[in-house]
LOTI-930412 format. One record per residue: x, y, z of N, C-alpha, C in turn; residue in three letters. Coordinates in Angstrom, 2 decimals. Last residue first. Layout:
<pts>
PT     n.u     n.v     n.w    ca.u    ca.v    ca.w     c.u     c.v     c.w   r
PT       X       Y       Z       X       Y       Z       X       Y       Z ALA
...
</pts>
This chain:
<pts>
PT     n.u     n.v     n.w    ca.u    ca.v    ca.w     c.u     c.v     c.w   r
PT  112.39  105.35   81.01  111.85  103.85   79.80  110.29  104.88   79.38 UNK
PT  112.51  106.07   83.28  113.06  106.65   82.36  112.72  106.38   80.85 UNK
PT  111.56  105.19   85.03  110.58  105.50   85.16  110.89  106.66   84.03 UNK
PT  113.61  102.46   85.80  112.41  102.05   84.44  111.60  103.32   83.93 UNK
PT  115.49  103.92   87.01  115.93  103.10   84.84  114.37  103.33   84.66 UNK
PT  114.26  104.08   89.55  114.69  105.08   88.63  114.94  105.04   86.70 UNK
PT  114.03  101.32   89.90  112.78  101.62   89.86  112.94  103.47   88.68 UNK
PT  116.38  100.04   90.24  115.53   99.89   88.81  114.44  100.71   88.79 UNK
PT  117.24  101.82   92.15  117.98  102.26   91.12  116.79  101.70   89.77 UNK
PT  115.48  100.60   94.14  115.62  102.23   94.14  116.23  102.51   92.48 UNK
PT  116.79   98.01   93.99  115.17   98.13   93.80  115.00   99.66   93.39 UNK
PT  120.39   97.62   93.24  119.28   97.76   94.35  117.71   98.59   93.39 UNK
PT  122.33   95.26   91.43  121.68   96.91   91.94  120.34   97.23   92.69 UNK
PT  122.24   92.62   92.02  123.85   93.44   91.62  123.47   95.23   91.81 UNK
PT  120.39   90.65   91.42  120.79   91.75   90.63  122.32   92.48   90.49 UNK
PT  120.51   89.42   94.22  120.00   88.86   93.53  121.13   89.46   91.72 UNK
PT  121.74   90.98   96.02  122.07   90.18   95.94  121.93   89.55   94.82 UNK
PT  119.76   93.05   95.94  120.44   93.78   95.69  121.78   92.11   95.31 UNK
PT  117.47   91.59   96.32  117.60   92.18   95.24  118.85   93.17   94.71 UNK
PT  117.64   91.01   99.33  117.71   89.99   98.51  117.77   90.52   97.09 UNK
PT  117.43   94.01  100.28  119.02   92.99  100.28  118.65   91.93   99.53 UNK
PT  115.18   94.76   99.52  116.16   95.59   98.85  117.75   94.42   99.04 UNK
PT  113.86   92.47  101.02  113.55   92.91   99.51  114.39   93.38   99.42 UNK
PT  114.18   93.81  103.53  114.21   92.67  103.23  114.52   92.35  101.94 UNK
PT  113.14   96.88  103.78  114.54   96.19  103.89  114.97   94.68  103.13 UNK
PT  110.54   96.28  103.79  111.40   96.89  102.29  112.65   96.75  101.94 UNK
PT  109.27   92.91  105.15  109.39   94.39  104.76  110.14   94.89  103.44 UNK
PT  108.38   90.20  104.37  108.33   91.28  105.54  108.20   92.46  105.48 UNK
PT  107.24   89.96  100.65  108.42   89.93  101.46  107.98   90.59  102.82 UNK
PT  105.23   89.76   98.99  105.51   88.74  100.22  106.67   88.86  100.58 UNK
PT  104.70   91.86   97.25  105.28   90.97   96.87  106.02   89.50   98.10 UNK
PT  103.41   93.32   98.93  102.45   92.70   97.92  103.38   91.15   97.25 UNK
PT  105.46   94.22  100.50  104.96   94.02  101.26  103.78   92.58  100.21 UNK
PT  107.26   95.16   97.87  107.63   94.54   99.09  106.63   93.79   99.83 UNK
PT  105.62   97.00   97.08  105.98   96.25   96.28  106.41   95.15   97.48 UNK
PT  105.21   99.00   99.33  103.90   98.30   98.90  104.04   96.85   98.06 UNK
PT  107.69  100.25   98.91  106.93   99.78  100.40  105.88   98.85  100.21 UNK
PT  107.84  100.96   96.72  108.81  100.15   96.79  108.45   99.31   98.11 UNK
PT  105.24  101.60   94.30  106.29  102.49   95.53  106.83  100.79   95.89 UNK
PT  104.19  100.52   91.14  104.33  100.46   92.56  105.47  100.51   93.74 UNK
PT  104.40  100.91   88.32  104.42  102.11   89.42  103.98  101.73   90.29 UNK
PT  105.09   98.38   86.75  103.88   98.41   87.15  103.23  100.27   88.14 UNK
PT  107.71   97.79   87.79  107.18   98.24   86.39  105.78   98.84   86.40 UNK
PT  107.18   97.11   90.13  107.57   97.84   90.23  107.69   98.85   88.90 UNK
PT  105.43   94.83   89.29  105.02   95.53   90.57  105.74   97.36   90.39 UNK
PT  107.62   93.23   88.51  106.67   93.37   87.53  105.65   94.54   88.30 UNK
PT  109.54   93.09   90.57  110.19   94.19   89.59  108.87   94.23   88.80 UNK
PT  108.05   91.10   92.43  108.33   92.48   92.49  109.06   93.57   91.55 UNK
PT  108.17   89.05   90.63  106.85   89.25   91.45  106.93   91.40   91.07 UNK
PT  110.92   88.46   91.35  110.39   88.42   89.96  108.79   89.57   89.66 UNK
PT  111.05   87.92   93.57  111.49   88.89   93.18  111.04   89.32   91.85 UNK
PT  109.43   85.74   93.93  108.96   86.63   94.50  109.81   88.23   94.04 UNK
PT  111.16   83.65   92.83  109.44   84.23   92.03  109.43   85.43   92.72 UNK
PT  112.94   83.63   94.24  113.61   83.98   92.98  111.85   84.34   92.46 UNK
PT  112.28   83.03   96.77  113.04   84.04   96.70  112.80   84.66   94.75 UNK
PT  111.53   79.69   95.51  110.35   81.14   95.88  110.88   82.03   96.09 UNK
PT  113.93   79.14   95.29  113.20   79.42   93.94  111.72   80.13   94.29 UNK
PT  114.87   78.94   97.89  115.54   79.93   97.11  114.47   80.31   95.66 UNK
PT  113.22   77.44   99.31  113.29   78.11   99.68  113.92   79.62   98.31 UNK
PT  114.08   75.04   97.30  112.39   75.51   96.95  112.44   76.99   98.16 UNK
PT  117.09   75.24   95.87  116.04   74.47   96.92  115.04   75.46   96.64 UNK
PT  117.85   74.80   92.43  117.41   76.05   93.72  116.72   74.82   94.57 UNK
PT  117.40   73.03   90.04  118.75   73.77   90.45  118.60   74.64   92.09 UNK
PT  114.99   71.71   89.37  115.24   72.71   89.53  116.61   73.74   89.20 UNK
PT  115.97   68.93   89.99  115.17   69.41   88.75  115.34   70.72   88.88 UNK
PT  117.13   68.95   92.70  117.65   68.45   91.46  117.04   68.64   90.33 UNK
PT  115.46   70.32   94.33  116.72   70.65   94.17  117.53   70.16   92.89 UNK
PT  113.58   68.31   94.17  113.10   69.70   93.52  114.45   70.56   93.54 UNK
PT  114.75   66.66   95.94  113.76   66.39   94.06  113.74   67.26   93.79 UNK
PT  115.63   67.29   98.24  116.45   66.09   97.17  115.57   66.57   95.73 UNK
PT  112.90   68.30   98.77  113.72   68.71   99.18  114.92   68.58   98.34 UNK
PT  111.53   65.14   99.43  110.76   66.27   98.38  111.94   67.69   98.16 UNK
PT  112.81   63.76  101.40  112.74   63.36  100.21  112.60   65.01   98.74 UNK
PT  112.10   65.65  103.06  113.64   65.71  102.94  113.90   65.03  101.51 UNK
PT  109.55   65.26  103.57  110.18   66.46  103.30  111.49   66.47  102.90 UNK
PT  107.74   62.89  101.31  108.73   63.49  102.22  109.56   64.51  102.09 UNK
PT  105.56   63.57   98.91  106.50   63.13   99.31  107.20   63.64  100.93 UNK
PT  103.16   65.04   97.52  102.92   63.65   98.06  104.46   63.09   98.21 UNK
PT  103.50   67.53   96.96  104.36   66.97   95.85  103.65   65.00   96.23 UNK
PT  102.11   68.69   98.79  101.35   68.80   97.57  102.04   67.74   96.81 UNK
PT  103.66   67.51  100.70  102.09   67.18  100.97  102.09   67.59   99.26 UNK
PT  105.91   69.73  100.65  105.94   68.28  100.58  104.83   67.68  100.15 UNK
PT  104.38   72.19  101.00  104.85   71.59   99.66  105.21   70.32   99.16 UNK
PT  104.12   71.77  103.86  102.66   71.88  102.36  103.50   71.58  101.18 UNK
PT  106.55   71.71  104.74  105.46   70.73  105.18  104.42   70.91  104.33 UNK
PT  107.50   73.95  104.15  108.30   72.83  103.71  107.18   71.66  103.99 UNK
PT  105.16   76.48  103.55  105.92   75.60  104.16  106.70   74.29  103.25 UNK
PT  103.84   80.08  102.70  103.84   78.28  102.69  104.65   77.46  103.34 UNK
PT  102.06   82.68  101.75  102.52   81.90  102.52  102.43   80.60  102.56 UNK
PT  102.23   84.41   98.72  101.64   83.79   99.58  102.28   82.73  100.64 UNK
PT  103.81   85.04   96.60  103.33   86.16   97.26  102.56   85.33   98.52 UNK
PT  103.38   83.27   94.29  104.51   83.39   94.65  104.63   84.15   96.51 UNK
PT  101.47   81.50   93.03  101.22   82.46   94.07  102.57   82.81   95.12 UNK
PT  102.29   80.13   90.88  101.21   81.29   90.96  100.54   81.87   91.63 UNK
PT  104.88   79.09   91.91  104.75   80.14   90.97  103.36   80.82   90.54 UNK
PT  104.05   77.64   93.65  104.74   79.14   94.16  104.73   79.60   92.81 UNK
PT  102.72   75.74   92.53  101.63   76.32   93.30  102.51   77.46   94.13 UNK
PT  104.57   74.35   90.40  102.67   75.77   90.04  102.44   76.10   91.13 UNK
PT  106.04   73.16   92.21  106.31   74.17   91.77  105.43   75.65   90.98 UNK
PT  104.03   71.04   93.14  104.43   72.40   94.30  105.08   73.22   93.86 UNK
PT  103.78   70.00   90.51  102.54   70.33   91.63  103.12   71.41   92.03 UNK
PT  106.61   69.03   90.28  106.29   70.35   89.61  104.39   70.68   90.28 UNK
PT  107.04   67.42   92.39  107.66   68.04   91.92  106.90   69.44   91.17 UNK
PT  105.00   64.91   91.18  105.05   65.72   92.43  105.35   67.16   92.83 UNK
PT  106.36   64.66   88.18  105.01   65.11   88.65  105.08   65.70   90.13 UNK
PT  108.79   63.73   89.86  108.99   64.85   88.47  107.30   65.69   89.05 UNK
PT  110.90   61.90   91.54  109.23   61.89   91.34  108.86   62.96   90.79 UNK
PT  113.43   60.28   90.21  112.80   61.35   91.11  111.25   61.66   90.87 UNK
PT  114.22   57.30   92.61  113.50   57.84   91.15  112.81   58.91   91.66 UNK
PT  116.88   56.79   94.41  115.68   57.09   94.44  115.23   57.94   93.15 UNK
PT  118.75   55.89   97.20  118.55   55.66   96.02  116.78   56.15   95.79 UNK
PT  120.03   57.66  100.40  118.68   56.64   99.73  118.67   56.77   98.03 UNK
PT  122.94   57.47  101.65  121.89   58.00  100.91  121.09   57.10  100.53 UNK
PT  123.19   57.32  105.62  123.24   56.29  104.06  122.44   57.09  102.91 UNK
PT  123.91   59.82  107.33  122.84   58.70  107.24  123.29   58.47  105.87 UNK
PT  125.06   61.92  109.25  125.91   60.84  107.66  125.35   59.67  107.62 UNK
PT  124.74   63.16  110.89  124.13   62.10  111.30  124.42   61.52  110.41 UNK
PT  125.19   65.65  109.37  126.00   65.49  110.96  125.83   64.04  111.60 UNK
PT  123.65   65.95  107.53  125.39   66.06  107.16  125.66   65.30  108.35 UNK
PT  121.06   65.66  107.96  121.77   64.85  107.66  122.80   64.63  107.25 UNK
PT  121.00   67.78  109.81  120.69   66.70  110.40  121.37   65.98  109.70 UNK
PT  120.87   69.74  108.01  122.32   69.95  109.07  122.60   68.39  109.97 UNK
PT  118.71   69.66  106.62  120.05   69.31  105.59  120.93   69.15  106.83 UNK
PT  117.04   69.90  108.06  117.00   69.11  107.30  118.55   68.68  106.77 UNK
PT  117.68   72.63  108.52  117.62   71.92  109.51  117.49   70.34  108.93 UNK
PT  117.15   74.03  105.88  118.39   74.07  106.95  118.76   72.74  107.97 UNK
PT  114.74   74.23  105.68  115.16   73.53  104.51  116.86   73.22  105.83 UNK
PT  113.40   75.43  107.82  113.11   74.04  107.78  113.92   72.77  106.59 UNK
PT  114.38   77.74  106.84  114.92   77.43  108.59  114.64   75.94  108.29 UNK
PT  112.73   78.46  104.97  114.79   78.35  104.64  114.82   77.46  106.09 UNK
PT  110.42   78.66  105.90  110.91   77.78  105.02  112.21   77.51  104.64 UNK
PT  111.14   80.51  107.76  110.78   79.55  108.08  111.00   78.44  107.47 UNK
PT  110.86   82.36  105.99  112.34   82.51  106.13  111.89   81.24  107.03 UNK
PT  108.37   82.53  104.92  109.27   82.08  103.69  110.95   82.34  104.76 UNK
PT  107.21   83.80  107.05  107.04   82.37  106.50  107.72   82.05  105.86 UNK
PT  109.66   85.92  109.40  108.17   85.32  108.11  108.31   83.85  108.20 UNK
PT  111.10   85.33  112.63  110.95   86.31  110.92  109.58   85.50  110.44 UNK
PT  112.56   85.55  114.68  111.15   84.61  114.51  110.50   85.20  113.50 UNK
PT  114.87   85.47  115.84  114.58   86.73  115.29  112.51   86.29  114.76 UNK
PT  116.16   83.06  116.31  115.93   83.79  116.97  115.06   85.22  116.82 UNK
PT  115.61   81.38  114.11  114.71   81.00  115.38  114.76   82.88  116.40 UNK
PT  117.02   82.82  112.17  115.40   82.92  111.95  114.79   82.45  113.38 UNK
PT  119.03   82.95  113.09  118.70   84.17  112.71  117.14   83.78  112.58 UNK
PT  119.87   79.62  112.41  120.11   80.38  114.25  119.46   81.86  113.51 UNK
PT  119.96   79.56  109.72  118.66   78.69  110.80  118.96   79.25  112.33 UNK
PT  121.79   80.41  109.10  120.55   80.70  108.38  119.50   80.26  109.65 UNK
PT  123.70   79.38  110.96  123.40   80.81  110.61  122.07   81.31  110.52 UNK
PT  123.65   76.55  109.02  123.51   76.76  110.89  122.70   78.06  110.89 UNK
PT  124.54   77.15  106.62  122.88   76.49  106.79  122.80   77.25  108.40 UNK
PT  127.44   78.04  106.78  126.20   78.55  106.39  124.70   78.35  107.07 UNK
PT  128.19   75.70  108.23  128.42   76.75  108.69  127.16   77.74  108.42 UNK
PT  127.48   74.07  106.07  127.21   73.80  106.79  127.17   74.89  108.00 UNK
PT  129.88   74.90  103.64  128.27   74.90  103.92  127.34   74.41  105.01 UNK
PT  132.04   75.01  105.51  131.34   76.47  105.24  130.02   75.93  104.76 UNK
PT  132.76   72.52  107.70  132.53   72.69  106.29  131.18   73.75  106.11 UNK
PT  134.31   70.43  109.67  134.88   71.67  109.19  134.03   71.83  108.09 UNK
PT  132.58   69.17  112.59  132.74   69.07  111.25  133.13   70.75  110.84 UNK
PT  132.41   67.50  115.48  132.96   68.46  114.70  133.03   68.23  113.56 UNK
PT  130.48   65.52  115.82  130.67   65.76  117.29  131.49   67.25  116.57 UNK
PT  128.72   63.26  113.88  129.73   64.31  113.34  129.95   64.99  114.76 UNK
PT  126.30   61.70  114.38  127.46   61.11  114.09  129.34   61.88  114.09 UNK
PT  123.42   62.12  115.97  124.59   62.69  115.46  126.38   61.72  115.02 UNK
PT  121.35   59.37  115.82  122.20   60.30  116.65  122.90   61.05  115.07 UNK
PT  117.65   58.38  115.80  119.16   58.56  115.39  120.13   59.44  116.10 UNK
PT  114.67   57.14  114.78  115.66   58.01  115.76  116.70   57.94  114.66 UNK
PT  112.96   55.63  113.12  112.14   56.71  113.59  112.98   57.49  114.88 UNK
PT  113.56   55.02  109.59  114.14   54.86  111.20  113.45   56.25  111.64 UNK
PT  112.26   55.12  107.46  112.51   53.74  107.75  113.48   54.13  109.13 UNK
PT  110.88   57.28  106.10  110.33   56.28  107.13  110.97   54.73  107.96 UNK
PT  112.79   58.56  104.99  111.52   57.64  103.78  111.12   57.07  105.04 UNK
PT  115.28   59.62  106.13  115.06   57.84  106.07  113.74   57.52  104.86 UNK
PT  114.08   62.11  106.47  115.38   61.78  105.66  115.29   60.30  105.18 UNK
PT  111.79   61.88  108.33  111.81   62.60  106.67  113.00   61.72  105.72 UNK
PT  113.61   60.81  110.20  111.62   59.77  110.25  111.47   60.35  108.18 UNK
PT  115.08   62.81  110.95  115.53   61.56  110.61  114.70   60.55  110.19 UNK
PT  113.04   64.83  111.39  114.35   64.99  110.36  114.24   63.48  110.16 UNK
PT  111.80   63.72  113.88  111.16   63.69  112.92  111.87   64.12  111.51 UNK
PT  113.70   63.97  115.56  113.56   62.70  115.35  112.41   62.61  114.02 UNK
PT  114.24   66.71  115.96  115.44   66.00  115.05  114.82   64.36  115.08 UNK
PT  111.80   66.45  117.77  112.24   67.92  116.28  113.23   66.91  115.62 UNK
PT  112.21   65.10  119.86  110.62   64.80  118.91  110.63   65.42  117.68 UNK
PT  113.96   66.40  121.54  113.64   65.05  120.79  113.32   64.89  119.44 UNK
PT  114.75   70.07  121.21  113.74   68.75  121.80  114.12   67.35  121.25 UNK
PT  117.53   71.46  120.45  116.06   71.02  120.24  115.78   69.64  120.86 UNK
PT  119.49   74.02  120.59  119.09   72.81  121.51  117.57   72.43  121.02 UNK
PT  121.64   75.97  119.06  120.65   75.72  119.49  120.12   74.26  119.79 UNK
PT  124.53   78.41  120.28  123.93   76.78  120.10  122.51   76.79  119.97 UNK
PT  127.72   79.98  119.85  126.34   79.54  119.38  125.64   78.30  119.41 UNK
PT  130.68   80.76  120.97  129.97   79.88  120.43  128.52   80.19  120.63 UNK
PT  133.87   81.80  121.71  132.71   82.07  121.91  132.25   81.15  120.67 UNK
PT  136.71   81.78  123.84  136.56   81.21  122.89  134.96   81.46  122.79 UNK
PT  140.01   82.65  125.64  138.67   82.63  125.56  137.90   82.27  124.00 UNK
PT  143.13   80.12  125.12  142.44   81.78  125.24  140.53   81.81  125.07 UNK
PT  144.27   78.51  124.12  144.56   79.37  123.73  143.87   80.49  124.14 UNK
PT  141.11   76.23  123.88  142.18   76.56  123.57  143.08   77.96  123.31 UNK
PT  138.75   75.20  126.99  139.77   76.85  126.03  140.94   75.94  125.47 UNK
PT  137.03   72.31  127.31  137.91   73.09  127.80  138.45   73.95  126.62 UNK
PT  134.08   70.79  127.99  135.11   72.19  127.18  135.90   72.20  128.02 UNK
PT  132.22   67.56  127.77  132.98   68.93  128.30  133.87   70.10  127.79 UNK
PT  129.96   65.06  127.90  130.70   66.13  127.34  131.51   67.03  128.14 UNK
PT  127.54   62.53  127.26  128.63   62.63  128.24  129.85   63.79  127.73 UNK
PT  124.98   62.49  125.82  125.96   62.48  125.44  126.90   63.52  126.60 UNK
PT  121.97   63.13  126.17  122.51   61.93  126.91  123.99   61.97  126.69 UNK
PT  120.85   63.73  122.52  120.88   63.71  123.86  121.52   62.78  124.80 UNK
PT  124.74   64.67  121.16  123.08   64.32  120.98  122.88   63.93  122.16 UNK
PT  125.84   67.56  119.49  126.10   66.94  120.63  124.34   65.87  120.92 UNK
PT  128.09   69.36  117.70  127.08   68.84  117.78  126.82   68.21  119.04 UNK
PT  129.65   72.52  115.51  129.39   71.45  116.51  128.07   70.81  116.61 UNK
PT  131.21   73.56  112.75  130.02   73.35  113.19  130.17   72.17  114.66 UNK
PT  133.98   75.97  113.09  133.29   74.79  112.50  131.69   74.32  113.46 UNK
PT  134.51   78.74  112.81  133.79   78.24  111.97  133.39   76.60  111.45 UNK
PT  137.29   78.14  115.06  135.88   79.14  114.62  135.76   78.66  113.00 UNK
PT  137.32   74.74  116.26  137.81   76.37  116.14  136.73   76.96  115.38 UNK
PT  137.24   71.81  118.04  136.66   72.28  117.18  137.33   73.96  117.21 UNK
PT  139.07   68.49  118.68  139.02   69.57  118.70  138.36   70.72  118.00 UNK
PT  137.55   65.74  121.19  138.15   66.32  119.67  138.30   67.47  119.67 UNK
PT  137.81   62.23  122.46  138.08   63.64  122.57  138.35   64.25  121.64 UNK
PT  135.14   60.24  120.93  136.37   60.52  122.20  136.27   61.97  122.19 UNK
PT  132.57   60.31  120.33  133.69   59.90  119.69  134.82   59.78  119.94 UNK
PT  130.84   61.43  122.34  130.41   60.39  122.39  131.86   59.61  121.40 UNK
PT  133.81   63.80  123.46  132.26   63.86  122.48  131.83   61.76  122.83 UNK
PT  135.56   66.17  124.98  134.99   64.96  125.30  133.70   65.13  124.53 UNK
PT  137.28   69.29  123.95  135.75   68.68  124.54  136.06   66.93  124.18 UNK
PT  138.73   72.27  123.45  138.59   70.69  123.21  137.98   70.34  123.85 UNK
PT  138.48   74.84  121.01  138.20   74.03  122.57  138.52   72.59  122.13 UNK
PT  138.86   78.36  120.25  138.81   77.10  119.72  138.69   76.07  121.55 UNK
PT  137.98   81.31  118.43  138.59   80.72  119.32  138.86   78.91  118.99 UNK
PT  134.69   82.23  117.21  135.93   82.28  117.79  136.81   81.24  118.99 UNK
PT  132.11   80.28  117.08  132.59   81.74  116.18  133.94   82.27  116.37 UNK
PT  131.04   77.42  115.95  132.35   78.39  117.03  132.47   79.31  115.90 UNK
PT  127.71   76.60  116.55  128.58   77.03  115.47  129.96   77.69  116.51 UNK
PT  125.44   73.43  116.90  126.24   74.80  117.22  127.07   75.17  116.16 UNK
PT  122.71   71.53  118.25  123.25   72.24  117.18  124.15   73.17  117.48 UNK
PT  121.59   68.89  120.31  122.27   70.34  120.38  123.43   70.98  119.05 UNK
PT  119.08   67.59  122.11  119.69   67.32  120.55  120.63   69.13  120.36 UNK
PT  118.63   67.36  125.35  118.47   67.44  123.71  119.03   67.56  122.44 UNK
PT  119.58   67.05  127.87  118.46   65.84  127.24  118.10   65.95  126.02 UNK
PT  123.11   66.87  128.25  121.88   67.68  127.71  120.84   66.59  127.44 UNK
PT  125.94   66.23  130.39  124.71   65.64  129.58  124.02   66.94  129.48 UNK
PT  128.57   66.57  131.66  127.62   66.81  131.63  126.68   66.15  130.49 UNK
PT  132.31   67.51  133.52  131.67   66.64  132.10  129.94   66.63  132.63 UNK
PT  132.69   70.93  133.33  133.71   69.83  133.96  132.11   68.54  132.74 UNK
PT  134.86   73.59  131.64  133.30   73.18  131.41  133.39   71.60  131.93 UNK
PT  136.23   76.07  132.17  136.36   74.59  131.47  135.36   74.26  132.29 UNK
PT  136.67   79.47  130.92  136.46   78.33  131.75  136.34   77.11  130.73 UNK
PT  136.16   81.44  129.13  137.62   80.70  128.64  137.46   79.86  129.93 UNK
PT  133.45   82.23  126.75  133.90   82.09  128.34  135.56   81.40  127.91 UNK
PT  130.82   83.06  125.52  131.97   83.41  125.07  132.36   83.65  126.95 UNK
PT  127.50   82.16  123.66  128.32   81.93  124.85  129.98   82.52  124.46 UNK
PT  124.12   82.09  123.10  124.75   82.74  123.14  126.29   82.54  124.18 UNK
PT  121.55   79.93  122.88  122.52   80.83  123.81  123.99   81.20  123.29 UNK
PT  118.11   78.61  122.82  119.22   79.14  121.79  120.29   79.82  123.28 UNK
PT  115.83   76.12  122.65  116.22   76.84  123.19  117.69   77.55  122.15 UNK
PT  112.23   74.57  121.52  114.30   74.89  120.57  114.43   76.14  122.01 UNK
PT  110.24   73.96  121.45  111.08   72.84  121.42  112.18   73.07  121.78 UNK
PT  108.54   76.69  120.00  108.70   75.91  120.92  109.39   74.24  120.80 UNK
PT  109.97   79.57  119.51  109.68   78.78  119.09  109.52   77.25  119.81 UNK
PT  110.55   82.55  120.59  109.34   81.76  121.22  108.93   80.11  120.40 UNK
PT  113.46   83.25  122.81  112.69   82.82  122.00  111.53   82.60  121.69 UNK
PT  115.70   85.06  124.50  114.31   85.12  124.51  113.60   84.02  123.51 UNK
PT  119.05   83.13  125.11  117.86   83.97  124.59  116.48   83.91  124.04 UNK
PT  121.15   83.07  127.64  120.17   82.72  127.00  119.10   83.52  126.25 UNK
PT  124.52   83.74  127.47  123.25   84.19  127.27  122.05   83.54  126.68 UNK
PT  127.32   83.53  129.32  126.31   82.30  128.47  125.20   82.92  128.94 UNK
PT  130.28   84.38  129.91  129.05   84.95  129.57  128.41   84.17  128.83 UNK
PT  133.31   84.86  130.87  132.71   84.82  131.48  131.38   84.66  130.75 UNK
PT  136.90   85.41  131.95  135.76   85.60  130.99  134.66   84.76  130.71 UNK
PT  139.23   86.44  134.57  138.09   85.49  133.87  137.45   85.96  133.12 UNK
PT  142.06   88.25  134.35  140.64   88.27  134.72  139.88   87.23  133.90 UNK
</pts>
């Protein structure tokens, strides 16, 4: 019996389509007009890429840029995958960041690439379009997308003095308002750099992309909250996380013991 199933799903972010797919047909040759991100979760295929013909299996990242002449075919048996599809004007402005301005396109270079961080990033960034979470998971989505562009498009690194001052601007301005909503696009602006530039800098002074080192205030945020006798619902919520859930997994990650347990130590103290 055939297998069968490419789900499109609801979204509302605009540019980006997403689907859901797990079929063992062969897919005859085609074009997309957009820029197309993916992940194989199972199985494996071979496909016609702008590079010739290649083979991708579960967990490697796929790609495909617009106009690019393609097809699947199953290896071995039915095979399922993840994609998201963005507009033009989205990955042309990555590459407009990444460059410092000096190319206002580009393609994908990578058609398959084997590499868990990358795998990772995808994930991160397919859960947030689809699920259309907070601001600070926006900010992971924008740190993601940045980075997936320029693994896959193996643009030239840019040499570059890190701009320190900039840098620490946007670092006062999560650390004293850890709790407040922001972007990869304001922080850039505060630092007066490019996003991808600004991204590179604060990763390297730091140690944490700026997604993770606001994770890391905000938790911070919240155990002083929680010292403080504030219920765990309120801590959460004060402490800019979505919800309680949210908070309890990044702290349980973070720590090693969950929010419930410090809150019990401290009320012992």
């Amino acid at each position: 019996m055939r297998q069968h199933s490419i789900e499109l799903l609801p979204i509302t972010v605009a540019g980006v389509e997403a689907i859901n797919a797990n079929s063992d047909i062969s897919f005859g040759r085609h074009t997309h007009d957009q820029f197309g991100i993916g992940l194989m979760d199972s199985g494996g295929q071979k496909s016609l890429s702008g590079r010739g013909h290649v083979e991708s299996n579960a967990g490697d990242v796929i790609a495909v840029n617009p106009g690019e002449v393609h097809d699947g075919t199953p290896l071995n048996g039915p095979r399922s995958w993840r994609m998201l599809y963005f507009d033009k004007e989205i990955i042309n402005q990555c590459f407009i960041d990444i460059s410092d301005g000096k190319y206002a396109s580009g393609e994908f270079a990578l058609p398959v690439s084997t590499n868990a961080g990358m795998a990772k990033n995808f994930n991160q960034l397919y859960q947030v379009i689809i699920s259309g979470n907070s601001d600070v998971e926006k900010l992971a989505a924008d740190e993601a997308l940045l980075v997936l562009t320029k693994a896959l498009a193996q643009m030239p690194r840019i040499q570059m003095n890190m701009p320190i001052k900039g840098v620490l601007y946007a670092k006062q301005k999560m650390d004293d308002a850890p709790e407040s909503a922001t972007s990869l696009t304001e922080l850039a602006a505060i630092a007066g750099l490019g996003q991808f530039t600004f991204l590179r800098a604060f990763a390297h002074y730091s140690g944490l992309t700026p997604h993770a080192y606001l994770m890391q205030r905000r938790l911070s945020l919240v155990r002083k909250l929680i010292r403080g006798g504030m219920n765990l619902a309120d801590a959460a919520i004060a402490g800019g996380f979505a919800d309680q859930s949210h908070m309890t997994r990044l702290f349980g990650r973070s720590y090693g013991y969950t929010p419930g347990l410090y809150a019990q130590q401290i009320s012992k103290i």
